[in-house]
C-alpha positions as CSV (number, residue, x, y, z in Angstrom):
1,X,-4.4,26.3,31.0
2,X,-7.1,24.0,32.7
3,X,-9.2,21.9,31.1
4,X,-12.3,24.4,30.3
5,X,-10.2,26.4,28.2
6,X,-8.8,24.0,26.5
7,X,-11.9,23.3,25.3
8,X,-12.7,26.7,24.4
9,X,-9.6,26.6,22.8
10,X,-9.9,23.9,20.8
11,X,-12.9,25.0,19.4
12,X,-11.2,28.7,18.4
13,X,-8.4,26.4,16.7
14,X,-10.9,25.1,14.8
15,X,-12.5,27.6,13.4
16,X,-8.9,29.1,12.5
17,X,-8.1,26.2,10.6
18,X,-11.5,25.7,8.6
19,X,-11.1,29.1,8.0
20,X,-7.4,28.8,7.2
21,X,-8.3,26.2,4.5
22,X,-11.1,27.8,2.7
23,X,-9.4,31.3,2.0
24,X,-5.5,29.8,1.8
25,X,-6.2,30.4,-2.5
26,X,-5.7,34.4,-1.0
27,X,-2.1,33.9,0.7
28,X,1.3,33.7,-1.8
29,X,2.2,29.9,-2.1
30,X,6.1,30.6,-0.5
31,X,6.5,32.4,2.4
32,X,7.9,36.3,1.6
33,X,10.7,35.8,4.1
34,X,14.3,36.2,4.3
35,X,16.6,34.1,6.5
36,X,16.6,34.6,9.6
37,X,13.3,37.2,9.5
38,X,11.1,35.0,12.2
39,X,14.0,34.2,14.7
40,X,15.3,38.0,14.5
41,X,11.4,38.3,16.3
42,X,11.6,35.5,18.8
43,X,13.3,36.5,22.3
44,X,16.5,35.0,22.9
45,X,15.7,33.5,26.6
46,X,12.7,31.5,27.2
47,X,9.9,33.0,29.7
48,X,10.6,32.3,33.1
49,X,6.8,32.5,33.9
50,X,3.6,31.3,31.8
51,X,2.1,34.0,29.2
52,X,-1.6,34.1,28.1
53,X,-2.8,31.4,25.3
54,X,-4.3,34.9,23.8
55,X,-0.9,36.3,23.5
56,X,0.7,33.2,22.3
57,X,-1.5,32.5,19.6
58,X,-1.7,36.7,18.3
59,X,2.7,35.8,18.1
60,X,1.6,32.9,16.0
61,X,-0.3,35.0,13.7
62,X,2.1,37.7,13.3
63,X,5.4,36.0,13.3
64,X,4.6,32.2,12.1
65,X,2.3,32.4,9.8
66,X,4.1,35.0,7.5
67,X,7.0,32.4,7.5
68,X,5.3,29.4,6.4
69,X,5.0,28.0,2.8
70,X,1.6,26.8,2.2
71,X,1.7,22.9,1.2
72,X,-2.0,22.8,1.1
73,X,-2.5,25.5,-1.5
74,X,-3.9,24.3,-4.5
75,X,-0.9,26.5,-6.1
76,X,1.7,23.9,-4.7
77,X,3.0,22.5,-7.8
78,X,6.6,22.2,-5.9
79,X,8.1,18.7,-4.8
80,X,5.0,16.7,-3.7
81,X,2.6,18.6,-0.9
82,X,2.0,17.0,2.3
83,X,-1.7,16.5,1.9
84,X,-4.2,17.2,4.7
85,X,-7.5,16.6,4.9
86,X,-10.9,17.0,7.9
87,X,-11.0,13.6,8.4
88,X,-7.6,13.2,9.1
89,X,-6.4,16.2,10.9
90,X,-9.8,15.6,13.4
91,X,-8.0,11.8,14.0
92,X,-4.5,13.9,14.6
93,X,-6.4,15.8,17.1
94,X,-7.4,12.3,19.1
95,X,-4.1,10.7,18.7
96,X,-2.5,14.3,20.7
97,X,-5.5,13.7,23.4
98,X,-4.2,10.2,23.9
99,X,-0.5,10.4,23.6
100,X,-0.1,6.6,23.5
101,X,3.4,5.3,23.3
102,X,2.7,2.3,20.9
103,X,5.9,0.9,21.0
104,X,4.1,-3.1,22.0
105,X,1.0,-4.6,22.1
106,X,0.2,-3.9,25.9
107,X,1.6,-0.6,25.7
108,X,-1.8,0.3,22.9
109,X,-3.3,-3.0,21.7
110,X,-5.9,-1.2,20.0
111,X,-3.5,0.9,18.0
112,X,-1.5,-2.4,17.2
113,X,-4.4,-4.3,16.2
114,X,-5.5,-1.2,14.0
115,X,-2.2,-1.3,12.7
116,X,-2.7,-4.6,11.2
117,X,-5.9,-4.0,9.6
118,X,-5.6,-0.9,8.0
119,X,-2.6,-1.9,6.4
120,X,-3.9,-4.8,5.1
121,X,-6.8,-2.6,3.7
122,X,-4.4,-0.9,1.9
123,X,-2.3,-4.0,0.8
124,X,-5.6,-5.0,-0.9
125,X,-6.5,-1.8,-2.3
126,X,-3.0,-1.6,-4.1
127,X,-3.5,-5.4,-5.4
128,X,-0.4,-6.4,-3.4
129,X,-0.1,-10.2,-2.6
130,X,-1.6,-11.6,0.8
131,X,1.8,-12.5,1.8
132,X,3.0,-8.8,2.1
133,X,2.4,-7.5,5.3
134,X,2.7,-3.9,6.4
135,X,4.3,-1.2,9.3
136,X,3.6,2.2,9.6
137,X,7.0,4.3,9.3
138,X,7.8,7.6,10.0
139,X,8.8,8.1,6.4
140,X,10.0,6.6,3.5
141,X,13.2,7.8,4.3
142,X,13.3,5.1,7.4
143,X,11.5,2.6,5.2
144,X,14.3,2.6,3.4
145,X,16.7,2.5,6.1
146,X,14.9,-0.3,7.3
147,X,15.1,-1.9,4.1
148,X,19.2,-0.7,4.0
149,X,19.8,-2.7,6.9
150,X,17.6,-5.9,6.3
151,X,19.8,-6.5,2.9
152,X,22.7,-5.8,5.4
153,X,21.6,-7.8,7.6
154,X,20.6,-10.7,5.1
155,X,23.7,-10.5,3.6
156,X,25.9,-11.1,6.7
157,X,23.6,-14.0,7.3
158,X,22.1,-11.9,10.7
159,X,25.4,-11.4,11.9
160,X,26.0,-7.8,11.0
161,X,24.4,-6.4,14.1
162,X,26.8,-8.4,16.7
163,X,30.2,-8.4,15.2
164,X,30.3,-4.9,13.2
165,X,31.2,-4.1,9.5
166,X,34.9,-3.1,10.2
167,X,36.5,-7.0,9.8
168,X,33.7,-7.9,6.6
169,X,34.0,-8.0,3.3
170,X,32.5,-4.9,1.4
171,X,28.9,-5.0,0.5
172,X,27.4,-3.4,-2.6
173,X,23.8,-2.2,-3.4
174,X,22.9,-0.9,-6.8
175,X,20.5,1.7,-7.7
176,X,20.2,4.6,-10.3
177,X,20.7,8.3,-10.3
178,X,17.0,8.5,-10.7
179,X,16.1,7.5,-6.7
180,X,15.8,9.9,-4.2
181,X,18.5,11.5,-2.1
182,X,17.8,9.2,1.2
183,X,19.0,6.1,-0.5
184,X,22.4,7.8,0.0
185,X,21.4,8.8,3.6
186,X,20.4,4.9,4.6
187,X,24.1,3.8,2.6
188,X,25.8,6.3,5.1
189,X,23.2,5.2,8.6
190,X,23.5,1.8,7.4
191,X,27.8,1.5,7.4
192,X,27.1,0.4,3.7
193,X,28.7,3.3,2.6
194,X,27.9,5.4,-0.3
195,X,30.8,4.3,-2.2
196,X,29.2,0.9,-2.5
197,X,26.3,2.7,-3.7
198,X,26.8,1.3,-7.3
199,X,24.8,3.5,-9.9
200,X,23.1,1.8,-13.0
201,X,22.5,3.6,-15.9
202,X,18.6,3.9,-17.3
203,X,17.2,3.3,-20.7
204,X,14.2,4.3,-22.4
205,X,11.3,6.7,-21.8
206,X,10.9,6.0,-18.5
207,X,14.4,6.1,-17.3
208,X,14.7,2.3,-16.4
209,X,17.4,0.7,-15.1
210,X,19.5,-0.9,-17.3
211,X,19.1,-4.9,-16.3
212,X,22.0,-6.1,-18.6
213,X,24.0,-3.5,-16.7
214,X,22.9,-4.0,-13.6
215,X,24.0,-8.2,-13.8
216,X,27.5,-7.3,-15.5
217,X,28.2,-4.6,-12.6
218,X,27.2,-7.5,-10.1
219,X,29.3,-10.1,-11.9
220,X,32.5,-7.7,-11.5
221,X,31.7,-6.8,-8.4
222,X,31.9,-10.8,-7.6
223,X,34.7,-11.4,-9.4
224,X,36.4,-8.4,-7.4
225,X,35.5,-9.8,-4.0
226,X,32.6,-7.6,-2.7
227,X,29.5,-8.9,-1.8
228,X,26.2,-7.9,-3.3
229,X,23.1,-7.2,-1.1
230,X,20.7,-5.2,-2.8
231,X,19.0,-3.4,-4.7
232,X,16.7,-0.4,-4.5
233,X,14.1,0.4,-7.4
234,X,12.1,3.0,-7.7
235,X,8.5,3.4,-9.0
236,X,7.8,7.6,-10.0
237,X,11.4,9.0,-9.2
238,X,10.9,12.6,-7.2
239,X,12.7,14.7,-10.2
240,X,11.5,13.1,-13.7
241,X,8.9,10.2,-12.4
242,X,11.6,7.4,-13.6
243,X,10.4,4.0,-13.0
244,X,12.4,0.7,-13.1
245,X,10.8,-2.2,-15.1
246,X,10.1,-4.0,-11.4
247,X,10.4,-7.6,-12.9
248,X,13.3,-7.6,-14.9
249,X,14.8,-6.1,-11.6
250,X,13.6,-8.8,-9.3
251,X,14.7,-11.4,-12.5
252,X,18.3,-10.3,-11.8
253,X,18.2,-10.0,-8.0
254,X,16.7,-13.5,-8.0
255,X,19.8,-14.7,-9.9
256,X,22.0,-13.2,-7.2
257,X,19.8,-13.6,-4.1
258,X,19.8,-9.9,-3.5
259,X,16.7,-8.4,-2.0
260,X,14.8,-5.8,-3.1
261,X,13.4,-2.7,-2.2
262,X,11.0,-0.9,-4.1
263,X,10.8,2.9,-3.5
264,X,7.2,4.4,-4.9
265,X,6.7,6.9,-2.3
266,X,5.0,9.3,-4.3
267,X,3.7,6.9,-7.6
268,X,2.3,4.2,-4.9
269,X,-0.6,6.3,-4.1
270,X,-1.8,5.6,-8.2
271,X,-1.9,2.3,-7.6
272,X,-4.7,2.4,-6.0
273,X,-6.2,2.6,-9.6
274,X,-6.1,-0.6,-11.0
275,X,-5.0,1.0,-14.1
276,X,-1.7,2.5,-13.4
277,X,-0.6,-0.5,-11.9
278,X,1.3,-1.8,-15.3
279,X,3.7,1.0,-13.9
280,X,5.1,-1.4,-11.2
281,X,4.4,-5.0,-13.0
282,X,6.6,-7.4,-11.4
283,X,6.6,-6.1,-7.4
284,X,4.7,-9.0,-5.6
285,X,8.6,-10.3,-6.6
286,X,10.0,-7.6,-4.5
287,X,11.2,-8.2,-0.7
288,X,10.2,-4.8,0.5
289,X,7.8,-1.5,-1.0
290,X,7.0,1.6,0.3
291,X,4.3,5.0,0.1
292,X,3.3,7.8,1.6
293,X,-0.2,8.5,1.9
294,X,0.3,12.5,2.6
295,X,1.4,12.5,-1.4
296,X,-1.9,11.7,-3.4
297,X,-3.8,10.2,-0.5
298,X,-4.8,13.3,1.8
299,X,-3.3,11.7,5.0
300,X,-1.0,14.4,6.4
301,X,2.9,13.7,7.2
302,X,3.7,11.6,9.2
303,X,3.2,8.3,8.2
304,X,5.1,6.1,5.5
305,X,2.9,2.7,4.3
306,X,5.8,0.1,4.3
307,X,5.3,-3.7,3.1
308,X,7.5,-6.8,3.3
309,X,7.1,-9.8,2.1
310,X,9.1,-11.5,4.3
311,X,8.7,-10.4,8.3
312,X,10.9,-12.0,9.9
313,X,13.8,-10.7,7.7
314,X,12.7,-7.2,9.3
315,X,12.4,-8.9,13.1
316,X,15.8,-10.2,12.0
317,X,17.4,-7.0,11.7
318,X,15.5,-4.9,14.3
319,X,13.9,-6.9,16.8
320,X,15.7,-6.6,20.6
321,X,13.1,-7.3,23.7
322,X,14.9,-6.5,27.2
323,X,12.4,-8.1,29.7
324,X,11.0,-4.8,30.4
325,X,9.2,-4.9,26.9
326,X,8.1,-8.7,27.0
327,X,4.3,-9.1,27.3
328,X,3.9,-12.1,29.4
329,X,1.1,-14.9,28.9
330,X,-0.2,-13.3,25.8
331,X,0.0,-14.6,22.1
332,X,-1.0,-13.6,18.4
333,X,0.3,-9.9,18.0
334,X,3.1,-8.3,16.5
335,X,5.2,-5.8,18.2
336,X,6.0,-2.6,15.7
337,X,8.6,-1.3,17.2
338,X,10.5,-4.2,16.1
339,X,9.5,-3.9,12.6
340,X,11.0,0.1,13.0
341,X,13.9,1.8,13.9
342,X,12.4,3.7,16.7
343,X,10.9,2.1,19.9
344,X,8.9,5.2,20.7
345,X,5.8,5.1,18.0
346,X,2.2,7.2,17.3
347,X,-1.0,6.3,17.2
348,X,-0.9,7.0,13.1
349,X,-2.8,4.2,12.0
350,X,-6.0,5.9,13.3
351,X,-5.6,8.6,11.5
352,X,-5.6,6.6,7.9
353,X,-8.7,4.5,9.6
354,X,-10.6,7.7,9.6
355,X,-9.6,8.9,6.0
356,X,-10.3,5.3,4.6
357,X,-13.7,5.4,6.2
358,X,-14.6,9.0,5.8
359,X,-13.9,9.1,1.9
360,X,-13.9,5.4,0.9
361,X,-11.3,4.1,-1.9
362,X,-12.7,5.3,-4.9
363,X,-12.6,9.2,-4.0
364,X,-9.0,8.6,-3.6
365,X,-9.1,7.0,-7.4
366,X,-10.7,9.8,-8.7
367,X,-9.1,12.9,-7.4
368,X,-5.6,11.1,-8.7
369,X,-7.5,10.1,-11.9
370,X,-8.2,13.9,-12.1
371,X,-4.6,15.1,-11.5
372,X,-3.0,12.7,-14.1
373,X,-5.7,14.2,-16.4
374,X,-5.3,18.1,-15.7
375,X,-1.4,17.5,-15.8
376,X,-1.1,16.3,-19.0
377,X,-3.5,19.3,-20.3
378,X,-0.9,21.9,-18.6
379,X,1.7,19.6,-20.4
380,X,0.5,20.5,-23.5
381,X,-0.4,23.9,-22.5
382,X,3.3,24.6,-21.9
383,X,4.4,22.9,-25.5
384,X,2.2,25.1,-27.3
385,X,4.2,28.3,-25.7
386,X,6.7,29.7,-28.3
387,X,10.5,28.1,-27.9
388,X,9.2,26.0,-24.5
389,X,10.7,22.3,-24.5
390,X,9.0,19.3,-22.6
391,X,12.1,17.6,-21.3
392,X,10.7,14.3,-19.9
393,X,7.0,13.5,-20.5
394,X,4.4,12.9,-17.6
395,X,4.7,10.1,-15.4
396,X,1.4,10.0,-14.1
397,X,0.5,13.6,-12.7
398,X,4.7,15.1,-13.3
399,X,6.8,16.3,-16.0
400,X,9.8,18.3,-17.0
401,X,9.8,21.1,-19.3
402,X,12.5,23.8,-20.1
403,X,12.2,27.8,-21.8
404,X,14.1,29.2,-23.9
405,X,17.3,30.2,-23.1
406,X,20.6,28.4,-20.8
407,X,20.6,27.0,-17.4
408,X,20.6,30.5,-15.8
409,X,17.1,31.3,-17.5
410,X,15.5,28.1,-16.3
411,X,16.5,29.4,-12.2
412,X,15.7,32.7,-13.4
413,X,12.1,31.8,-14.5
414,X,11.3,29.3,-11.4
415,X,12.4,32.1,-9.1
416,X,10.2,34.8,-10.7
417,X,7.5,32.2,-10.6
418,X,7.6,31.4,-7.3
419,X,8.5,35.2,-6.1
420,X,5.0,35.9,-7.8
421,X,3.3,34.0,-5.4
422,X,0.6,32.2,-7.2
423,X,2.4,29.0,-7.6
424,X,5.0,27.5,-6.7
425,X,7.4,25.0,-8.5
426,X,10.9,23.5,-8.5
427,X,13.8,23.0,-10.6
428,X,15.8,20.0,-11.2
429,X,18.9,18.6,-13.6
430,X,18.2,15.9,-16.2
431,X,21.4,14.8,-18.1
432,X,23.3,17.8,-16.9
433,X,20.7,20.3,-18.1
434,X,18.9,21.9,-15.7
435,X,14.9,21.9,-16.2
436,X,11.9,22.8,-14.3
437,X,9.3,20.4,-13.0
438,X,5.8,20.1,-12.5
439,X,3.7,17.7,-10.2
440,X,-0.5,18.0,-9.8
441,X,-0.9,16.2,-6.2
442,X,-3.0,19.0,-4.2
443,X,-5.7,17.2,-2.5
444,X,-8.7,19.8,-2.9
445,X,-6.9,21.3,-6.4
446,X,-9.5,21.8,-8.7
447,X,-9.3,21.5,-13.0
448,X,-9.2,25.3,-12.5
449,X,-6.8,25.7,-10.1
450,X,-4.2,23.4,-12.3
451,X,-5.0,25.1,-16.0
452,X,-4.1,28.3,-14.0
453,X,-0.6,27.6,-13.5
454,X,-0.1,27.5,-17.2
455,X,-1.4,31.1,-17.2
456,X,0.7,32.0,-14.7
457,X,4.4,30.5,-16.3
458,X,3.5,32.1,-19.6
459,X,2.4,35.3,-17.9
460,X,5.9,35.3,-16.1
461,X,7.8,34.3,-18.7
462,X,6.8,37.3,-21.1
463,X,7.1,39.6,-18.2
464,X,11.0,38.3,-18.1
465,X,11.3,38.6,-21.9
């Protein structure tokens, strides 16, 4: 392929893709697929010479797309989608074009600079404290790994890194059964090790950690030798929404000298509305937070918004500069990849630069001011259904909510939901019982598009009946 028709390329991509989006209401939300369906179609040995782009792309339609489940459908009730939107996908085509390894300043000192600025744009829009300054991660998964190893790190007092785990005393980090699964990755990455993952039970409505807990399981922890390092909160847990009361956590850490680490991947997005923000009171006292725009914000993955209060504790942990990465005679920049755990970096600030500009802050407020709204009317929707339990009540745009009948029926009904194809939703465990949960976070999902879903659980359920 030359450059000509890649331009006539380009512009036939295009046109797929618009078209792609404005009829994807017509496809079945999952893909219809067994295991091992699209490889069984796929030779075995690679082609030894090049094929036509026109045959490559008539094997994409055929044998991709019928394999992929659509995260943009405004069906996608399931986990939380992975948002894209014009503005941004268009920026995703320029950062391809350039390929710019943005590891240091010289290396892309545009993309650095950008960096900065449109993470402070979003520091201000979330009301975050000017002292929080942010990185783009890949996720949150290594913003929290990040975060795993700066409480390490802090800990050890910066030794960790150059004498090893294996001759220090144990370290602890507490957290609750309410955070996502890659807090246990990062205790594994880390060397913390997930048995000094220490789990705090939760309280109330909004499945808090337990403070009074927290401080006696730190005091025994003390008292039996180990060393405490952290703790990680969250802010809209993925399976119920559970948030941690933010400031009575940073009261106790502050007693300790623990750092903390706030996880609001998905609920950070709502803070852009000043209104939600009682949600995570208490979090200019944290050390570390993180979000992911491609949740609520219409940014597509990758891309995780990650914000310290502290820098240095991150160049600390992370920062190594062989001479081959120094930028002589230069001052007054930052270098990313210290800040990450890769050295290799995109260009994805410019793609949130173009969404920030192209829709501006308060179409972001409103379309997640809509989704709170249209969740809590399918909420009560599904009350209103004969026998049908609301097991943990919305969190801003999710809830729980179980049928009648045992822990079988609930798998039975999300699996004849989503082999209907109009929606698609997950099912989770909340004190041993299993339930199924439901999250509004579609970027172009309109009030009818949401109110359908209830249509379509009741319509499956009596079809099950």
């Amino acid at each position: 392929m030359n450059w000509d028709s890649f331009a006539q390329w380009g512009a036939r991509f295009a046109d797929w893709g618009a078209e792609y989006h404005k009829t994807i209401r017509a496809r079945p939300v999952r893909a219809r697929v067994k295991p091992g369906d699209i490889a069984a179609q796929l030779p075995a040995k690679p082609p030894e010479t090049g094929e036509p782009m026109e045959q490559i792309f008539a094997d994409f339609e055929a044998i991709i797309m019928p394999g992929m489940t659509h995260h943009q459908h405004p069906g996608f009730f399931a986990y939380f989608p992975t948002n894209a939107t014009p503005p941004s996908i268009l920026a995703e085509y320029l950062i391809a074009n350039l390929s710019a390894q943005c590891m240091i300043w010289q290396t892309a000192p545009a993309a650095n600079e950008l960096e900065t600025v449109v993470l402070d744009w979003l520091r201000q829009a979330l009301g975050l404290p000017e002292e929080f300054q942010g990185v783009v991660q890949g996720s949150a998964s290594e913003a929290t790994l990040v975060a795993a190893l700066t409480m390490r790190e802090r800990a050890l007092g910066w030794t960790g890194n150059s004498t090893g785990l294996s001759t220090r005393e144990r370290l602890r980090v507490y957290t609750t059964l309410e955070v996502h699964s890659s807090i246990d990755r990062a205790m594994w990455v880390s060397g913390i090790g997930q048995d000094n993952l220490v789990r705090i039970p939760t309280q109330g409505p909004l499945r808090s950690m337990d403070t009074d807990r927290l401080r006696d399981a730190i005091e025994q922890d003390i008292a039996a030798g180990y060393r405490p390092a952290g703790i990680i909160a969250c802010v809209g847990g993925t399976s119920t929404g559970a948030v941690d009361q933010i400031a009575d956590v940073v009261a106790v850490a502050r007693e300790f000298d623990l750092y903390v680490h706030v996880d609001a991947a998905w609920a950070g997005n709502a803070m852009l509305c000043p209104e939600f923000r009682t949600l995570w009171t208490g979090v200019e006292g944290a050390d570390s937070v993180v979000f992911n725009p491609q949740k609520w914000m219409g940014g597509q993955f990758d891309g995780s918004m990650h914000f310290v209060r502290t820098p240095e504790e991150l160049n600390n942990t992370l920062s190594i500069e062989p001479e081959y990465l120094k930028t002589h005679g230069k001052e007054g920049f930052r270098n990313y990849s210290e800040w990450s755990i890769s050295l290799g970096r995109r260009f994805r600030a410019l793609k949130y630069w173009f969404l920030i500009r192209a829709y501006g802050l308060e179409e972001f407020r409103n379309r997640i001011r809509n989704h709170v709204i249209w969740s809590g009317e399918v909420c009560e929707a599904i009350r209103r259904m004969d026998g049908f339990e609301i097991v943990t009540e919305p969190v801003l745009s999710l809830f729980t909510f179980r049928c009648p009948g045992d822990d079988m029926m609930q798998q039975h009904l999300v699996d004849a939901i989503n082999d209907d194809g109009r929606i698609y939703i997950t099912q989770g465990l909340h004190k041993g019982r299993k339930m199924i949960r439901f999250q509004v976070g579609q970027f172009d999902a309109t009030r009818e598009d949401v109110l359908a879903a209830a249509g379509v659980i009741n319509d499956v359920w009596k079809a099950l009946k």
